[in-house]
C-alpha positions as CSV (number, residue, x, y, z in Angstrom):
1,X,90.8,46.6,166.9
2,X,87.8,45.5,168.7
3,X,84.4,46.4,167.2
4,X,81.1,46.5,168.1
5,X,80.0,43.1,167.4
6,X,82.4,42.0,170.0
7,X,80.9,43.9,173.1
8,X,78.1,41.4,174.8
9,X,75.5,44.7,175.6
10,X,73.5,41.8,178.3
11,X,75.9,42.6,181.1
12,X,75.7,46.1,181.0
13,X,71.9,46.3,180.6
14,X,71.6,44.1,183.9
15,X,73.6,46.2,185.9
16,X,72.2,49.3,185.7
17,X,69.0,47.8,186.0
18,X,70.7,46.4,189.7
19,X,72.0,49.8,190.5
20,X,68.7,51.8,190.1
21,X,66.8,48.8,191.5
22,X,69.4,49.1,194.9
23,X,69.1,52.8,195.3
24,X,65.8,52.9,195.2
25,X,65.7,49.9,198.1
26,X,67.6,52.4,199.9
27,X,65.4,55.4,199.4
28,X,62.5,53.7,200.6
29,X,63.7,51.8,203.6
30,X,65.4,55.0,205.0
31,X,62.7,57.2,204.6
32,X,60.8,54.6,206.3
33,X,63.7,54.2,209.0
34,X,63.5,58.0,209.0
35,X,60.1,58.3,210.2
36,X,60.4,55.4,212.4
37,X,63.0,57.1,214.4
38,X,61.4,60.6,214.4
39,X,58.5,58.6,216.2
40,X,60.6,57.1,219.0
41,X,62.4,61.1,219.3
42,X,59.1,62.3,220.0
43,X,57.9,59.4,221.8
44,X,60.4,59.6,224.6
45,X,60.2,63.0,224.8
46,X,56.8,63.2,225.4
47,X,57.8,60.4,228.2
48,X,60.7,62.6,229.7
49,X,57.8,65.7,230.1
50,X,55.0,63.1,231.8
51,X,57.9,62.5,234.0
52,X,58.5,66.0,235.0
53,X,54.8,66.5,234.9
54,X,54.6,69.0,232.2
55,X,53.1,67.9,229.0
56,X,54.2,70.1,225.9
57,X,50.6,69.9,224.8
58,X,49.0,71.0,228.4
59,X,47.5,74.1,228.6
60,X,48.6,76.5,231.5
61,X,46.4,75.5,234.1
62,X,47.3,71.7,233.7
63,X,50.9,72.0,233.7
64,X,50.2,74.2,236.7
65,X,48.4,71.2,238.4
66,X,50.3,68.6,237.6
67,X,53.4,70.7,239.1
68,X,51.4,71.5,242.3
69,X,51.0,67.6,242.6
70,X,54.7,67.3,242.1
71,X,55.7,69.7,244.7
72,X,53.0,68.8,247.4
73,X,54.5,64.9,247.1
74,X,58.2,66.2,247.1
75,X,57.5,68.7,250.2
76,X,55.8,65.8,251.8
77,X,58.5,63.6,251.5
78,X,61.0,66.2,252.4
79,X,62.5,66.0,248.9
80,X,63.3,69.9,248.8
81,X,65.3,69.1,245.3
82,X,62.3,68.2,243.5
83,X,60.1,70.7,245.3
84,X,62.4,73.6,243.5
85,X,62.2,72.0,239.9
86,X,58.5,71.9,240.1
87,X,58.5,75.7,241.3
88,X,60.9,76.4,238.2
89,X,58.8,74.1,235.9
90,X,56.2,76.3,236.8
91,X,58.0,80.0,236.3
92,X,59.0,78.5,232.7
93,X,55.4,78.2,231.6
94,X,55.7,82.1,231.6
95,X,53.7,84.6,232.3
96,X,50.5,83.2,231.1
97,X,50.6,81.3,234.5
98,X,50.2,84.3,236.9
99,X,46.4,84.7,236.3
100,X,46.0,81.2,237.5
101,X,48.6,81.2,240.1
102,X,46.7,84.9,241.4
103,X,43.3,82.5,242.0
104,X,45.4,79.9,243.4
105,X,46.4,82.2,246.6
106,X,43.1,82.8,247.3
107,X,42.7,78.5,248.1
108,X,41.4,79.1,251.5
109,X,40.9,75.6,251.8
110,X,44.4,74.4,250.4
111,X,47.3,75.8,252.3
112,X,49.8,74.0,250.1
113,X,48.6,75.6,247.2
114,X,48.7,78.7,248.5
115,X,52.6,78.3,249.7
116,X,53.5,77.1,246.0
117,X,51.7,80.1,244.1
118,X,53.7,82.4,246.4
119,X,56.8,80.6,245.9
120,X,56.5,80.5,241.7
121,X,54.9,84.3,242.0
122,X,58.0,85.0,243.7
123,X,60.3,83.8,240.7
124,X,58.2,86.2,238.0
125,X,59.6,89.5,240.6
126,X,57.9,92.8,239.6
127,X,55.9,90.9,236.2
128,X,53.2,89.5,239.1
129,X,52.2,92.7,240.2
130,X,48.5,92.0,239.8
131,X,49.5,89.3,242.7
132,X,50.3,92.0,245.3
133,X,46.9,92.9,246.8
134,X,45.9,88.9,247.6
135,X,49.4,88.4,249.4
136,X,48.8,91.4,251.2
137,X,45.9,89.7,252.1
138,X,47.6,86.3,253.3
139,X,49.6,88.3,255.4
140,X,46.9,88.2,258.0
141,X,46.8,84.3,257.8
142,X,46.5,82.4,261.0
143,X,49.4,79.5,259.2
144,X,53.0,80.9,259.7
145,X,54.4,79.2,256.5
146,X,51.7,80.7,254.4
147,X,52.6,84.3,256.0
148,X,56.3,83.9,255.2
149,X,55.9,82.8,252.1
150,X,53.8,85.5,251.3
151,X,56.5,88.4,252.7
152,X,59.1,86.5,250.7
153,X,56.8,87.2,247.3
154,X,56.1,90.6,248.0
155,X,59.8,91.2,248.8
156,X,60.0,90.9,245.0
157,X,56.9,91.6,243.4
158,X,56.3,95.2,244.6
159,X,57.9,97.9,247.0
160,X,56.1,95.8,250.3
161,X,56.9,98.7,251.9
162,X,55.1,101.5,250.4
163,X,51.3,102.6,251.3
164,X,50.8,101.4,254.7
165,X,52.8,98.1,254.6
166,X,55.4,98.8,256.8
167,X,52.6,99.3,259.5
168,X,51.4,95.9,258.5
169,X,55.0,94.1,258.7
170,X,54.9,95.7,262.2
171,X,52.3,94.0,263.3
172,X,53.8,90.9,262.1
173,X,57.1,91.6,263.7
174,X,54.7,91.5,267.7
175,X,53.2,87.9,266.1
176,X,53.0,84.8,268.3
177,X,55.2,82.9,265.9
178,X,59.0,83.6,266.2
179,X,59.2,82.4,262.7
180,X,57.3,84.6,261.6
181,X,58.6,87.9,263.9
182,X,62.0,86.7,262.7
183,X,61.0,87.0,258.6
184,X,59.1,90.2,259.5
185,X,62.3,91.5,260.8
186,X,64.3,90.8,257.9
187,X,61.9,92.1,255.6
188,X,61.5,95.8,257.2
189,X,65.5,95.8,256.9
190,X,64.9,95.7,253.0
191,X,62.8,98.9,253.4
192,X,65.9,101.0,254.6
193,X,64.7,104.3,255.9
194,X,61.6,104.1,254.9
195,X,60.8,101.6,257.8
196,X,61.7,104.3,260.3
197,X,58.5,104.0,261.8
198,X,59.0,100.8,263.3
199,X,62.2,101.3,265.3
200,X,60.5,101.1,268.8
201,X,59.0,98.1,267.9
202,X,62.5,96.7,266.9
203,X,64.4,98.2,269.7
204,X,61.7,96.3,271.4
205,X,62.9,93.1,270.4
206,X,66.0,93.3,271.0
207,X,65.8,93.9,274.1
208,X,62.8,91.6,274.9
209,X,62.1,89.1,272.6
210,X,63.0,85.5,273.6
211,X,64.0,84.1,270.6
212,X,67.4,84.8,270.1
213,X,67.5,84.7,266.2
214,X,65.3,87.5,266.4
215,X,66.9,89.9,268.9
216,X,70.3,89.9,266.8
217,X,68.3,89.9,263.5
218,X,66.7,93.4,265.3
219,X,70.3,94.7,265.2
220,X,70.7,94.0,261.8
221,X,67.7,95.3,260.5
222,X,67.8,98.7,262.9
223,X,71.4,99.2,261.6
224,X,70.0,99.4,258.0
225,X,66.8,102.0,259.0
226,X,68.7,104.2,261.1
227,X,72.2,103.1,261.9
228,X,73.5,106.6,263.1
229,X,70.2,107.5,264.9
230,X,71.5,107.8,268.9
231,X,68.3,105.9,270.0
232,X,69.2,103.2,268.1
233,X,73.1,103.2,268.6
234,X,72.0,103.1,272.5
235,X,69.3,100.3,272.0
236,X,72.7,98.3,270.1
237,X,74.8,98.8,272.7
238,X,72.5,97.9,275.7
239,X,72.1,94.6,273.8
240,X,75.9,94.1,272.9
241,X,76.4,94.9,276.6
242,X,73.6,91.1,277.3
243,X,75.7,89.5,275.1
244,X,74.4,89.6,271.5
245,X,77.4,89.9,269.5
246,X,75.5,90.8,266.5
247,X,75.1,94.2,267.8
248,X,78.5,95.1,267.9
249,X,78.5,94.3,264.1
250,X,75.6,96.3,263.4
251,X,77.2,99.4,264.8
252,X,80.0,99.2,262.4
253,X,77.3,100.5,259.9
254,X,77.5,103.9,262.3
255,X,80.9,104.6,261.7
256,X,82.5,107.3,264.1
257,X,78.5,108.0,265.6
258,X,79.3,104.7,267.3
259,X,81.8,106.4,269.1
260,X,78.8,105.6,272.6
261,X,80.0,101.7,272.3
262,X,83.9,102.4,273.1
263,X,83.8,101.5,276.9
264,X,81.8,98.4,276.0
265,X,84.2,97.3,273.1
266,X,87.4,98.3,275.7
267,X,85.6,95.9,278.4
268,X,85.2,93.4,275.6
269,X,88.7,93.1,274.6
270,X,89.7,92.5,278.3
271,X,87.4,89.6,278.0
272,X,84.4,90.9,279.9
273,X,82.3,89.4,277.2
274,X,82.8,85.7,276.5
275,X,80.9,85.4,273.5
276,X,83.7,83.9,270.9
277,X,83.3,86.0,268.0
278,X,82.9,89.5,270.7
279,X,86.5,90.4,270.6
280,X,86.9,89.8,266.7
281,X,83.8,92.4,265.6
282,X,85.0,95.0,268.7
283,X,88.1,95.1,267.3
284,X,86.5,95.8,263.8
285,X,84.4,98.1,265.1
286,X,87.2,100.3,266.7
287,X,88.5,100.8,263.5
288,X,85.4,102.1,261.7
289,X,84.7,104.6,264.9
290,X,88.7,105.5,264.1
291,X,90.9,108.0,266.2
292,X,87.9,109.3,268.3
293,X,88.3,105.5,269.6
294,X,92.0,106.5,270.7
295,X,91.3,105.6,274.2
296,X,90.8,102.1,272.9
297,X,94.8,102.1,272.0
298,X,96.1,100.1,275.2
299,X,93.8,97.2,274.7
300,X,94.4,96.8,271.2
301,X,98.3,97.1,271.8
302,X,97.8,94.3,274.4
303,X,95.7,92.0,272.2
304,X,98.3,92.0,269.5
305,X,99.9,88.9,271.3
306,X,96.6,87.3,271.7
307,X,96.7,83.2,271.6
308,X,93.6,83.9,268.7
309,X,95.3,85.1,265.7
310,X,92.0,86.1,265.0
311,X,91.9,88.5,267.6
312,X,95.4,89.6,266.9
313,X,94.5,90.2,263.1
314,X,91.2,92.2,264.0
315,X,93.4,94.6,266.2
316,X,96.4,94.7,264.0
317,X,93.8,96.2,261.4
318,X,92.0,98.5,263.7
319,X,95.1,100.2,265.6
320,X,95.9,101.4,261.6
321,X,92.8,103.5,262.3
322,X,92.4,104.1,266.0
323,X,96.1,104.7,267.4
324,X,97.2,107.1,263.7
325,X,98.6,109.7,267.2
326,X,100.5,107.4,269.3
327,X,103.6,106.8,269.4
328,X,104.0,103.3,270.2
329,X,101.8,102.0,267.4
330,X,104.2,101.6,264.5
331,X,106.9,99.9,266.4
332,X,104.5,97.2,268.2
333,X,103.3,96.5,264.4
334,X,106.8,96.0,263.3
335,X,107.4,93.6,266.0
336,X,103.9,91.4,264.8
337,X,105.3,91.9,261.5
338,X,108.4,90.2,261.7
339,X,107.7,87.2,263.8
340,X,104.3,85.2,264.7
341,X,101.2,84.1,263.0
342,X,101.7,84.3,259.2
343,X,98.4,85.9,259.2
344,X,99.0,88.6,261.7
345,X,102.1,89.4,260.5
346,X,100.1,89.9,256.8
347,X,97.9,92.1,258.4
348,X,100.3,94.4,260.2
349,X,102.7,94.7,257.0
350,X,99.3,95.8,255.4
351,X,98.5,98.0,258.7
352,X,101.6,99.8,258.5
353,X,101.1,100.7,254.4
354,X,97.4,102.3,255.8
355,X,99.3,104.1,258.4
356,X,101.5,105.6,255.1
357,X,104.0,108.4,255.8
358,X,103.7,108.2,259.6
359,X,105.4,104.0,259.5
360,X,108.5,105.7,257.6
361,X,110.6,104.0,260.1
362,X,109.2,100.7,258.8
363,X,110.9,100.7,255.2
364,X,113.9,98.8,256.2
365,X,112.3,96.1,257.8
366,X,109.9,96.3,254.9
367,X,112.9,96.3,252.2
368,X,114.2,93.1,254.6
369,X,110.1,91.0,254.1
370,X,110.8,91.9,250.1
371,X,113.2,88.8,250.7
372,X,111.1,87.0,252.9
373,X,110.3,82.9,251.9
374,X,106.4,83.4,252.0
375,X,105.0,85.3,248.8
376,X,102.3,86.7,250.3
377,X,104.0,88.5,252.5
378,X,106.3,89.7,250.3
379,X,103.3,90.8,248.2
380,X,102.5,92.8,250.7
381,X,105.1,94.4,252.0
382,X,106.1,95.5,248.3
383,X,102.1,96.9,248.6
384,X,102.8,99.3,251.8
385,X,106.2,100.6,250.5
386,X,104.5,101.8,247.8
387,X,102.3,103.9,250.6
388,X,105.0,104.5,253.0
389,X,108.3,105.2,251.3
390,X,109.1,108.7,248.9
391,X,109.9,108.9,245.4
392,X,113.6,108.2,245.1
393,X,113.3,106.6,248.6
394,X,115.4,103.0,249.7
395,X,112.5,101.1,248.5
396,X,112.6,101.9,244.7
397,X,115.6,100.0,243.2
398,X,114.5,97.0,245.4
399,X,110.9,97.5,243.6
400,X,112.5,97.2,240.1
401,X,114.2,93.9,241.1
402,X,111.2,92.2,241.9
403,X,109.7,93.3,238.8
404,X,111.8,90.7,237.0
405,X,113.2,88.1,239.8
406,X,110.0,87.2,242.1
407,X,106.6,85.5,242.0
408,X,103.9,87.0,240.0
409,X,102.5,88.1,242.9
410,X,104.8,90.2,244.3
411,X,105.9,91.7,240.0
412,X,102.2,92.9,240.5
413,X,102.5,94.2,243.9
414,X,105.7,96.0,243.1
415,X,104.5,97.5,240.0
416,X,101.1,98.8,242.2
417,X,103.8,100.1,244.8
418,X,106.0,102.1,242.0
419,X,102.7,103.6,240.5
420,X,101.8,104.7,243.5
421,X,105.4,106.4,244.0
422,X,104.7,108.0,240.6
423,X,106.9,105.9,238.5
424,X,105.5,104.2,235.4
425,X,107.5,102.0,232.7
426,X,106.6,99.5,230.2
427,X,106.7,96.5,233.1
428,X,104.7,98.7,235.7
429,X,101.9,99.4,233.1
430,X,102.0,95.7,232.0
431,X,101.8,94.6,235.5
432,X,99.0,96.7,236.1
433,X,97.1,95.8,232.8
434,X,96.9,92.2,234.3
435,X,96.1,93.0,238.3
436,X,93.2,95.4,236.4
437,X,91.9,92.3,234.4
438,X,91.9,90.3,237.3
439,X,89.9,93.1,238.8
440,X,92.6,93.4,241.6
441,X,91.1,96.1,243.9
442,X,94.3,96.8,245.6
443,X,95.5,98.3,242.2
444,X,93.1,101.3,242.2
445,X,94.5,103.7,243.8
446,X,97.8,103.2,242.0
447,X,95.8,104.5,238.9
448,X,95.5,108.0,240.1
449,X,99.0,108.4,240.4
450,X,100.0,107.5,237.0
451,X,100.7,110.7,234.6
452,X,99.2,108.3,231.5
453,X,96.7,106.5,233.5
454,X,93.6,107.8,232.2
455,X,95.5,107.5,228.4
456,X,96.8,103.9,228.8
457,X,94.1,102.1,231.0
458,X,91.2,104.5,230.1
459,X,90.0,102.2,226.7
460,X,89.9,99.2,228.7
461,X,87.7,100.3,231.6
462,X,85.5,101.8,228.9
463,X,85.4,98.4,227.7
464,X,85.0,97.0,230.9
465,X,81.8,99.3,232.3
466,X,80.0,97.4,228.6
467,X,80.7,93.9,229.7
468,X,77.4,91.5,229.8
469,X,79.2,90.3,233.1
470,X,78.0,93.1,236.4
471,X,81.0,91.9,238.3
472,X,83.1,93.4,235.5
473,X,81.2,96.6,234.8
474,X,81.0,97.3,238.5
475,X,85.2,96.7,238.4
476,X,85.1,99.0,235.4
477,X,82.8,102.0,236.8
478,X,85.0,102.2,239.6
479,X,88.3,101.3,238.5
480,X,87.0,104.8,236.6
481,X,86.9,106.6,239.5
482,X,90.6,106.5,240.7
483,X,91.6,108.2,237.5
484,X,93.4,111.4,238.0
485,X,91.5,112.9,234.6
486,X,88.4,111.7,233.0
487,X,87.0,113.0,229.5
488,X,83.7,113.9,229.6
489,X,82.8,111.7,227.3
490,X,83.4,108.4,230.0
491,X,82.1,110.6,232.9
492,X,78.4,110.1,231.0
493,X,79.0,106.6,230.8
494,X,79.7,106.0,234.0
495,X,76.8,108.1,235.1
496,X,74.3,105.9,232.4
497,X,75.3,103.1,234.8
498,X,73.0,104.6,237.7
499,X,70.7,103.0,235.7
500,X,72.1,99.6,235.7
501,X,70.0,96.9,236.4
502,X,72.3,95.9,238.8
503,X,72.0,97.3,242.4
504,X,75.6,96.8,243.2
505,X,76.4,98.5,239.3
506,X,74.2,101.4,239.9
507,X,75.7,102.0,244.3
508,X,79.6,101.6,242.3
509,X,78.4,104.3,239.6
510,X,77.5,107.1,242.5
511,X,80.7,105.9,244.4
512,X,82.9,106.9,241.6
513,X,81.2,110.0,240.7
514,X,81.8,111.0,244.0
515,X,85.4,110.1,244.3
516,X,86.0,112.2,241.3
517,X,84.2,114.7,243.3
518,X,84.3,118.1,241.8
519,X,85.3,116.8,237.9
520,X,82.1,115.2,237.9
521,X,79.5,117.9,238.6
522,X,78.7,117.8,235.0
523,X,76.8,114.8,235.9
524,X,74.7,116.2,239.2
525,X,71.8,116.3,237.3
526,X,72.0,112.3,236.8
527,X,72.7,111.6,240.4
528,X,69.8,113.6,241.4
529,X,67.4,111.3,239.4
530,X,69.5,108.6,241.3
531,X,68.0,110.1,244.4
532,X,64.6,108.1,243.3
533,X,65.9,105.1,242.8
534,X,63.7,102.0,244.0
535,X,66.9,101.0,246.6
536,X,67.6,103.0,249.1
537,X,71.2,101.4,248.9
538,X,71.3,103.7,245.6
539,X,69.8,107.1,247.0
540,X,72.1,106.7,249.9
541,X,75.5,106.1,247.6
542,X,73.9,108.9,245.5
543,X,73.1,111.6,248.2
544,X,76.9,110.5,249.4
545,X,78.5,111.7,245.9
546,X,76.5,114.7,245.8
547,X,77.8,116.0,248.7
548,X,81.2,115.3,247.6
549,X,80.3,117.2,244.2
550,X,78.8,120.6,246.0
């Protein structure tokens, strides 16, 4: 038994005394390494912000100067990288900065300056509003790059074109400077309609104007003011006739009222015109004018062997459109179909689908490309027999098979083309779950034919139209519109996204009302507030729906 008189109490007395002795050693030195390190943290970030010339402890106005030092010596030098992080250096200050950026455009004597505050004022959009009136102002500047820049900020700071501005672009648009006619230009085009006021000027220019940037820049901007207006469609098609191509593609925003340019797009075809990219965008063009362009149908039929599968493509497309009456259409696109480019022959399978009913005698050489070695045409030929054939027609047990036995491409196709016949199963509705979440837009118009579609697909479009992502709610809103039956309950949704604050969100919102066309006149009262929307994008798209509604 060992007692107490046995146990030496020395050993133990010294070692605790070692142990507290040790930790507090280490307390101390790492509260002091602690600190120590803090200090070098702070240090080198106070280095890394000297280096991109924004102290944290600067006030606004010297983080403002030190970034108009940075970008003056990066413009200088031709270093457009750095230029751009000292204009964002400066828009992440916030808007404490505008005041300051305001007094900056008035620099008479510092052009520089007065390029970088409208450059940074540009980044804040419609929060530098107060900025307006003093880049009105600089618009009357004798230096070009100070004028632009200035257009450029009011492009996004307020609506440039209200209260006598347009009449002040004008002016600009007659200036000495092509560089600056040219910006001009492009900024009256963002006016829409409300520009209308300076189309002589424009048709002007592109007739005249001896730059040729800004004559086919005219033809854009004329086709967004006024593109059915027959003054303009004339003025377009006198300059498509000198050769600027960029006329014959703003006339595709005319539609059938370009039906004036056919002789010129005929004559360009036959190679009249020699500009490369003429044929291509005449060919497009006769399929937007459609079958009033029916005299157009020889050319196109003799282009379909053109060396430039380009060409070929473009009027494989357009004779879908133009030549719907003649007879010789469907079995010329069957020919391109089944030997040539891959390309055209992908366009004429998808020509013949758009043709529907009227290319029936195309479903056995359809049925044949379902077996063909290149998926994507056999994606696309499962796509038009879905248009083409009849319910119960040769095409449907071939459609099942490549549900199961081909590329995921043409499972999805199929499935698209068997909705579209009215056929739904657990593989077609699958199928179409996944083209719809890869926002496949050739699988909308399958939806409408689908008994269940509105049931089965309707909870994840709702889902779709609250994304955070625009592309998605814009896929959503009109994936919306194809249904056959939508509660009322999703028809308000979609109509609270004419609001969005996405243009292309609120323009997909009106389309889809109006494709649902009478079933949405519940919501007529919300596409008439759309009417006032700040883009005329939106009151056009909205003024298109109503008309559908009424």
């Amino acid at each position: 038994m060992i007692t107490t008189s046995t146990i030496n109490p020395e050993p133990r007395r010294w070692l605790q005394f070692s142990l507290r002795t040790m930790l507090v050693f280490v307390l101390v030195f790492g509260a002091g390494f602690g600190r120590f390190a803090h200090e070098v943290q702070l240090a080198r970030a106070q280095r890394n912000a000297e280096r991109d010339g924004v102290k944290a402890t600067e006030k606004p106005d010297a983080q403002l100067a030190a970034n108009l030092a940075r970008w003056k010596a990066a413009v200088l030098a031709h270093d457009f990288h750095n230029a751009i992080t000292a204009v964002d250096n400066t828009k992440s200050v916030g808007p404490r900065v505008i005041p300051a950026l305001v007094t900056m455009l008035n620099a008479g004597d510092d052009r520089l300056a007065r390029i970088f505050a409208a450059q940074v004022l540009e980044q804040f959009g419609t929060a530098a509003v107060l900025a307006r009136e003093p880049l009105l102002r600089n618009l009357r500047d004798q230096d070009p790059e100070v004028v632009v820049s200035s257009m450029r900020a009011l492009t996004e700071v307020s609506e440039y074109w209200a209260n006598g501005q347009v009449a002040l672009l004008t002016q600009l648009v007659r200036d000495n400077q092509g560089h600056v006619r040219y910006h001009a230009i492009a900024k009256l085009g963002h006016a829409g309609p409300r520009a209308r006021s300076a189309i002589p000027v424009l048709l002007d220019v592109l007739e005249k104007d001896a730059w040729n940037n800004c004559r086919m820049h005219a033809a854009t901007t004329l086709s967004y003011i006024a593109p059915k207006d027959p003054k303009v469609i004339a003025g377009l098609v006198h300059s498509a006739e000198q050769g600027n191509w960029a006329a014959i593609v703003a006339l595709r925003r005319a539609g059938p009222a370009a039906r004036p340019a056919v002789p010129l797009l005929i004559r360009t075809l036959n190679g009249e015109i020699r500009e490369s990219a003429a044929p291509v965008e005449a060919a497009k063009l006769l399929g937007e004018i459609g079958p009033s362009a029916a005299e157009a149908t020889p050319v196109l039929l003799k282009c379909l062997t053109d060396d430039d599968s380009r060409v070929a493509s473009a009027c494989a497309g357009a004779l879908a459109q133009v030549g719907i009456a003649n007879p010789e259409v469907v079995p010329a696109l069957m020919r391109c179909a089944e030997t040539g480019d891959q390309d055209v022959r992908t366009v004429a399978v998808r020509a013949l689908g758009t043709l529907g009913p009227r290319a029936r005698q195309a479903v056995p050489m359809l049925c044949g490309l379902l077996q063909d070695n290149r998926s994507k045409l056999r994606a696309e030929a499962a796509r038009s027999l879905g248009m083409i054939d009849a319910p119960g027609g040769p095409s449907e047990s071939l459609l099942r098979q490549c549900l199961e036995g081909s590329d995921d491409d043409t499972q999805r196709q199929s499935a698209i083309a068997l909705a579209l016949l009215g056929r739904e199963n657990p593989d077609v509705l699958r199928l179409l779950s996944i083209s719809l979440a890869r926002r496949d837009f050739d699988a909308l118009p399958a939806l409408h034919s689908l008994p269940s579609g509105t049931q089965y697909f309707g909870p994840t479009l709702v889902k779709m139209m609250h994304d955070s992502n625009p592309t998605i709610r814009r896929y959503g809103v009109l994936a919306i519109g194809h249904l056959s039956n939508v509660p009322a309950e999703t028809l308000r949704i979609v109509s609270e996204h004419l609001t969005d604050e996405t243009l292309e969100v609120r323009m997909a919102a009106a389309d889809a009302l109006g494709r649902l066309g009478p079933m949405a006149r519940s919501e007529l009262a919300a596409l008439q507030r759309a009417l006032a929307d700040d883009d005329w994008l939106v009151q056009e798209a909205a003024q298109r729906a109503i008309e559908k509604l009424r």
